[in-house]
C-alpha positions in Angstrom: 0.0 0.0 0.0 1.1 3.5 -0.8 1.8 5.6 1.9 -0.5 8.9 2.7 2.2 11.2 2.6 3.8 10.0 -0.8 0.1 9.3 -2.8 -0.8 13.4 -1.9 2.6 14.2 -3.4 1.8 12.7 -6.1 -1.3 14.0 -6.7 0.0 17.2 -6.1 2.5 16.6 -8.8 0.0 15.7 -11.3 -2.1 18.4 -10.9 0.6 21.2 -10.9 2.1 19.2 -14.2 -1.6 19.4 -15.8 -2.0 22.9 -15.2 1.2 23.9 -16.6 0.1 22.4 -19.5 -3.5 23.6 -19.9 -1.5 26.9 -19.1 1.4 26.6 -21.8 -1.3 25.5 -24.6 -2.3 29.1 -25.7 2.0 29.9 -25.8 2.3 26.4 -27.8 -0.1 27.4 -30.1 1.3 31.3 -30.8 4.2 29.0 -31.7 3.0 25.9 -32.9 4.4 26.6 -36.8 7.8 26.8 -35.9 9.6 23.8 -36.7 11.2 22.0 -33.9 14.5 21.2 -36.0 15.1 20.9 -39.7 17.8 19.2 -41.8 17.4 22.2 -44.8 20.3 24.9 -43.6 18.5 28.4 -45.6 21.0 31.0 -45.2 20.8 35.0 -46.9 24.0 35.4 -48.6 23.5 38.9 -49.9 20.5 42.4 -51.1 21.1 43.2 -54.2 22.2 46.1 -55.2 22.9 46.9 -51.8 21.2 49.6 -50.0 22.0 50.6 -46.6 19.2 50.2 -44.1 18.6 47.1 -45.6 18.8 44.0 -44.2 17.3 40.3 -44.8 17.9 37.4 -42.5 16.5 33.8 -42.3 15.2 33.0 -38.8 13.1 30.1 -36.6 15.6 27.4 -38.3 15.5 28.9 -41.8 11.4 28.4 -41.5 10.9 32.3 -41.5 12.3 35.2 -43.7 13.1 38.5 -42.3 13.4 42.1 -43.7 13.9 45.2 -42.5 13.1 48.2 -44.3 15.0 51.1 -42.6 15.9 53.0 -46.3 13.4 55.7 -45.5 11.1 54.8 -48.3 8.9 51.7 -49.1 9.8 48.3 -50.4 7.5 45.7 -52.0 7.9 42.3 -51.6 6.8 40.6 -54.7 4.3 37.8 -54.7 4.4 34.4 -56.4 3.2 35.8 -59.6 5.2 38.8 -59.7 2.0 40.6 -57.3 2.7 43.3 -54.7 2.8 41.1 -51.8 4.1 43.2 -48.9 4.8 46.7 -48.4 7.6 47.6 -45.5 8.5 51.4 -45.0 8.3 54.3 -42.7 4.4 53.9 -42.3 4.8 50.3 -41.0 4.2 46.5 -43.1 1.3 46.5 -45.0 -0.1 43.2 -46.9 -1.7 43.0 -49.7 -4.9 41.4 -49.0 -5.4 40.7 -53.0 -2.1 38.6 -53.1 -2.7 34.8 -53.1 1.4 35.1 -51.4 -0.5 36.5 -48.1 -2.7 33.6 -47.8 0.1 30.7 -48.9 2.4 32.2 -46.8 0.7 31.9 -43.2 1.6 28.5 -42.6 4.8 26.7 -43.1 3.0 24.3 -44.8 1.3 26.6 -47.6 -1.9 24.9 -47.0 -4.1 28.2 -46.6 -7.0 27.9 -48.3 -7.4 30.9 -50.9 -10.2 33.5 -50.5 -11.8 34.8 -54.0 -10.3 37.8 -53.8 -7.2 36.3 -54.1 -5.8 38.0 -57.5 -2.2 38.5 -58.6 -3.5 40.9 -61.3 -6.1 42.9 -59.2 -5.3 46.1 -58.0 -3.1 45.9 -54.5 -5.7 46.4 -51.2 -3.3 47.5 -48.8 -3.8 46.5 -44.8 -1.4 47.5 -42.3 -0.4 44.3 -39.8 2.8 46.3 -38.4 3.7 49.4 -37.3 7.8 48.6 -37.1 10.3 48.2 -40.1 10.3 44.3 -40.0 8.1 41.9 -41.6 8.4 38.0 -41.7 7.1 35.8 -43.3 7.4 31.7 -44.3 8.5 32.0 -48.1 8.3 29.0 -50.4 10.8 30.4 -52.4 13.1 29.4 -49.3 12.3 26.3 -48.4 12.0 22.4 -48.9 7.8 21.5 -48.9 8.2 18.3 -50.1 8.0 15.1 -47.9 10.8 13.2 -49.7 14.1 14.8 -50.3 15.8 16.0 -53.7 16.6 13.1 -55.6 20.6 14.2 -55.1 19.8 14.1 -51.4 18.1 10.9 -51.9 21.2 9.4 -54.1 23.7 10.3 -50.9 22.3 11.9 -47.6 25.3 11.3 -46.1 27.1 14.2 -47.6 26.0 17.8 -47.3 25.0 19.2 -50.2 23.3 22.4 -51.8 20.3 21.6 -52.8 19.5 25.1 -55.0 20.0 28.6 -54.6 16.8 31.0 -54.5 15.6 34.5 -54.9 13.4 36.7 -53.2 12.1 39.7 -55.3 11.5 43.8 -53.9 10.7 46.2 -55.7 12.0 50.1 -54.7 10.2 52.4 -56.7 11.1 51.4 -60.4 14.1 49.7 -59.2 14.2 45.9 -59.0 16.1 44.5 -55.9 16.5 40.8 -54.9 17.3 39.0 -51.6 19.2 36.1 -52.6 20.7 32.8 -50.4 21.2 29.2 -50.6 19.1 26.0 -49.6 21.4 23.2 -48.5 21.0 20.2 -47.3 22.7 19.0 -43.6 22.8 15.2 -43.1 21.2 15.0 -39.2 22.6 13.7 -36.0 22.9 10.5 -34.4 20.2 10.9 -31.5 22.0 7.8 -29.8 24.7 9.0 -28.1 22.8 11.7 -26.4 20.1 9.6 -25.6 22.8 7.4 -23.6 24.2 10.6 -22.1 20.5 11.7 -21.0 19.9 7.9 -19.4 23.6 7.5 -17.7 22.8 11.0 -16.1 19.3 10.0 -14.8 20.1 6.8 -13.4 23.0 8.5 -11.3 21.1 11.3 -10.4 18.3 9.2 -9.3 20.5 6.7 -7.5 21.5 9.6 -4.9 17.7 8.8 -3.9 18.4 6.0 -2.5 21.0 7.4 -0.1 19.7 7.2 3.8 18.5 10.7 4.5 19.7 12.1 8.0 23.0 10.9 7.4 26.4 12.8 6.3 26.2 11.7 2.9 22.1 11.6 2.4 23.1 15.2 3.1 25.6 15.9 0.4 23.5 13.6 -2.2 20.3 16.0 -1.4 22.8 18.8 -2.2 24.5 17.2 -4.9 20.4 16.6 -6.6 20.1 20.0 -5.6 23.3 21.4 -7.5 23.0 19.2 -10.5 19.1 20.5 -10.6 20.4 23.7 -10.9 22.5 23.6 -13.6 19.4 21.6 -15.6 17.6 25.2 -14.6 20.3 27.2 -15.9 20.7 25.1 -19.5 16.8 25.5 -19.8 17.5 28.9 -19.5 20.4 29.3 -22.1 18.1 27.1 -24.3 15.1 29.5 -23.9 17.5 32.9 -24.5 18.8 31.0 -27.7 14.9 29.9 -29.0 14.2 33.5 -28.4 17.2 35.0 -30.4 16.5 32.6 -33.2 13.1 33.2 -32.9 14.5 37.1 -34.5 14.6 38.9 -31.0 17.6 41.7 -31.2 19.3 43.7 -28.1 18.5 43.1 -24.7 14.8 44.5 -25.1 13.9 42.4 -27.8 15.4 39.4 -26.5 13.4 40.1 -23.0 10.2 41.1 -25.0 10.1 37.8 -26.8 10.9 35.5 -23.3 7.7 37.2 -22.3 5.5 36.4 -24.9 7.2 33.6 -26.7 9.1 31.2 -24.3 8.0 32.5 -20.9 6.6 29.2 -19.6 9.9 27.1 -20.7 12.0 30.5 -19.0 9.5 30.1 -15.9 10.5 26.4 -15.9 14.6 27.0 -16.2 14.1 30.0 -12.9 12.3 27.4 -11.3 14.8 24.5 -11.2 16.8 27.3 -10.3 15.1 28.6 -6.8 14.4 24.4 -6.3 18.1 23.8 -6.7 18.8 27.0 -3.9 16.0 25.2 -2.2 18.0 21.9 -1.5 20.8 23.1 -1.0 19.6 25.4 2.1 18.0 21.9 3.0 14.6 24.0 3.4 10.9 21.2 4.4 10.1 19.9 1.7 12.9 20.3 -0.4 12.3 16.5 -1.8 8.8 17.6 -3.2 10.4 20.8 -4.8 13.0 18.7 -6.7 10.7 16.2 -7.5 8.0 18.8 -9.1 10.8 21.2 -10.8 12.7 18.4 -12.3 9.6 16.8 -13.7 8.5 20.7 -15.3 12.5 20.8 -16.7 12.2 17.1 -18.1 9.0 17.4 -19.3 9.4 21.4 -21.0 12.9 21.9 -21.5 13.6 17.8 -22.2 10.9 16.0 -23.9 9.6 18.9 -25.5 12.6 19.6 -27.7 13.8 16.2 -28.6 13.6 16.9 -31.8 17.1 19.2 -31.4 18.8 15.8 -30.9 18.6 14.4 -34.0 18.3 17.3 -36.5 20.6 19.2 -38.0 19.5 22.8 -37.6 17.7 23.4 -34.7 15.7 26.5 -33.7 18.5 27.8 -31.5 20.9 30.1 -31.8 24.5 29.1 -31.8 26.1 25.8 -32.3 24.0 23.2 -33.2 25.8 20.9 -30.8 26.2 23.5 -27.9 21.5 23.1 -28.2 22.1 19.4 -27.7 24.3 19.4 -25.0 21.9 22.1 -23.1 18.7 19.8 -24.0 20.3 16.6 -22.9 21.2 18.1 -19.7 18.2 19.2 -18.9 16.5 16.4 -19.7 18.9 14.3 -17.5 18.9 16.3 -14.7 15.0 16.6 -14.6 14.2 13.0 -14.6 16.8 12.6 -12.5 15.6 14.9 -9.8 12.3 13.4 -9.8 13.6 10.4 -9.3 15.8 11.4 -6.5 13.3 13.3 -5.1 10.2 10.9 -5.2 12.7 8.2 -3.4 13.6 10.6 -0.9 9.5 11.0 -0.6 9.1 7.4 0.2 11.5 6.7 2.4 10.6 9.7 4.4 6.9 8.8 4.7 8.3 5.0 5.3 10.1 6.7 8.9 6.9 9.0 9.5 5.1 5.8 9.4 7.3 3.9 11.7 7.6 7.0 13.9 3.8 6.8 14.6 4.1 3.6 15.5 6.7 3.4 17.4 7.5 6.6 18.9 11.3 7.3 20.0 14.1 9.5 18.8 13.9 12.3 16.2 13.1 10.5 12.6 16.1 10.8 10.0 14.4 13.6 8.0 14.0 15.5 11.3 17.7 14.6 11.9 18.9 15.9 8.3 17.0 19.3 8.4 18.8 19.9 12.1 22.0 18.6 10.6 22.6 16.3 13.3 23.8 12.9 12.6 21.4 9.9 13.5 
């Protein structure tokens, strides 16, 4: 039979993990057509002719084109058809409402649905969606839609490869301009060995569990859980900053803007295993039950969430593709692990409180290890 003490933690568990994420669904959603890793590398490799003010970036893993319009004067974006798709300038973005581009273009898919007034030769009907310099936008011109892979892909994955090289129309005035870059192909990953780092790291982690608590060393492995939670906080928080930069956040206001908005429940998650870590190791009540419920948030958010990272190519972080699988295996191992430390620690404490009750005597060994007395 399950002990009291332990079955309420665990309910409590659930119920905090099923409200996180009835809570993160409206965030997952606002996101939910970013990919979660690609093996297609898009890159800009040039606007031409150049004109200063202008810029053009790929971000969200190549899945999103970005301009910015900071000429002074207005710049179309042609359409699939040669259209007026968007308009970027001092007055804001604008989208032409006319263009079948604004339609195909919402989903990274291209699956929109077009309206009838969706009409490459009608006049432009302009409708502002932006009031800054920066539009983006999913361009099929920039990506691979197809389920299977370019037959050269197809003939060799192994070997990266460039798969073609594409153009993006503006239009300045009666001046053509073009953003141009290159589509290549990056063979992905082998998911194993981090999958074997993320399983070595929970079963030690874990193991410090089963450790007698109230004792010298049940008191360094609930600090070591403690430490090692932290630094699972602190990659789920170098994970989120790098989402949000590739994401297109710039400076420190952007970047802070988008943990807001964009990652904030996977940022809450990192500055939680954070203050649980501190938590443990001040040995503070309940300090199994905080690692057990911020380690399962990290695993589950920062962890199984972006699993994808580990065996694609390009994921949707910035920096070095291997510096994102390093973060998301830690956190993933030092999640599980600390809810399996934790949730052992939870049953052999309400094993003592139950043989406290029945036979009452000395102080119980979780008593013992919060004084920091030896039994």
């Amino acid at each position: 039979m399950i002990p009291a003490p332990l079955r309420r933690a665990g309910l409590v568990v659930t119920a905090a993990l099923a409200a996180l994420l009835t809570l993160a669904t409206p965030a997952a959603a606002h996101g939910a057509d970013a990919p979660a890793g690609t093996d297609y590398r898009a890159e800009v490799t040039g606007v031409g002719p150049a004109r200063p003010g202008l810029t053009a970036r790929m971000v969200e893993a190549g899945a999103r084109l970005e301009l910015t319009n900071r000429t002074g004067a207005d710049i179309e974006v042609l359409g699939y058809s040669g259209e007026p798709y968007l308009r970027i300038g001092p007055g804001g973005v604008y989208e032409n409402s006319r263009s079948p581009a604004t339609y195909l273009n919402r989903t990274l898919a291209g699956d929109t649905p077009l309206p009838p007034e969706a009409d490459p030769a009608a006049a432009p009907a302009w409708r502002r969606i932006s009031d800054g310099p920066t539009a983006r936008w999913h361009d099929q011109r920039t990506l691979w839609r197809e389920s299977e892979p370019p037959a050269q892909v197809a003939a060799d994955p192994g070997r990266e490869q460039r798969v073609r090289d594409w153009v993006v129309p503006l239009r300045a005035g009666t001046a053509t301009v073009e953003v141009r870059g290159t589509l290549d192909w990056v063979p992905p990953p082998d998911a194993y060995p981090w999958w074997v780092a993320a399983t070595l790291g929970l079963l030690v982690i874990g193991a410090a569990g089963l450790v007698p608590a109230g004792t010298a060393t049940g008191v360094r492995a609930l600090r070591g859980v403690g430490a090692l939670l932290a630094l699972g906080g602190a990659a789920t928080v170098a994970f989120t900053v790098g989402k949000a930069v590739d994401a297109g956040a710039t400076g420190t206001g952007g970047v802070l803007l988008e943990l807001l908005t964009g990652q904030l429940w996977t940022l809450l998650t990192g500055l939680g295993a954070l203050a649980a870590g501190g938590y443990a190791l001040a040995r503070r009540p309940a300090a199994d039950f905080a690692l057990a419920l911020a380690g399962a948030c990290v695993a589950l958010f920062a962890g199984i969430g972006n699993l994808a990272v580990l065996s694609r190519s390009v994921p949707p972080v910035a920096g070095p593709p291997t510096l994102t699988r390093v973060l998301v295996t830690v956190a993933l191992a030092t999640g599980a692990g600390a809810v399996a430390a934790g949730l052992l620690r939870l049953r052999t404490a309400s094993r003592a409180a139950l043989r406290t009750r029945a036979t009452p005597g000395p102080l119980t060994a979780t008593a013992q290890e919060r004084r920091g007395a030896k039994p």
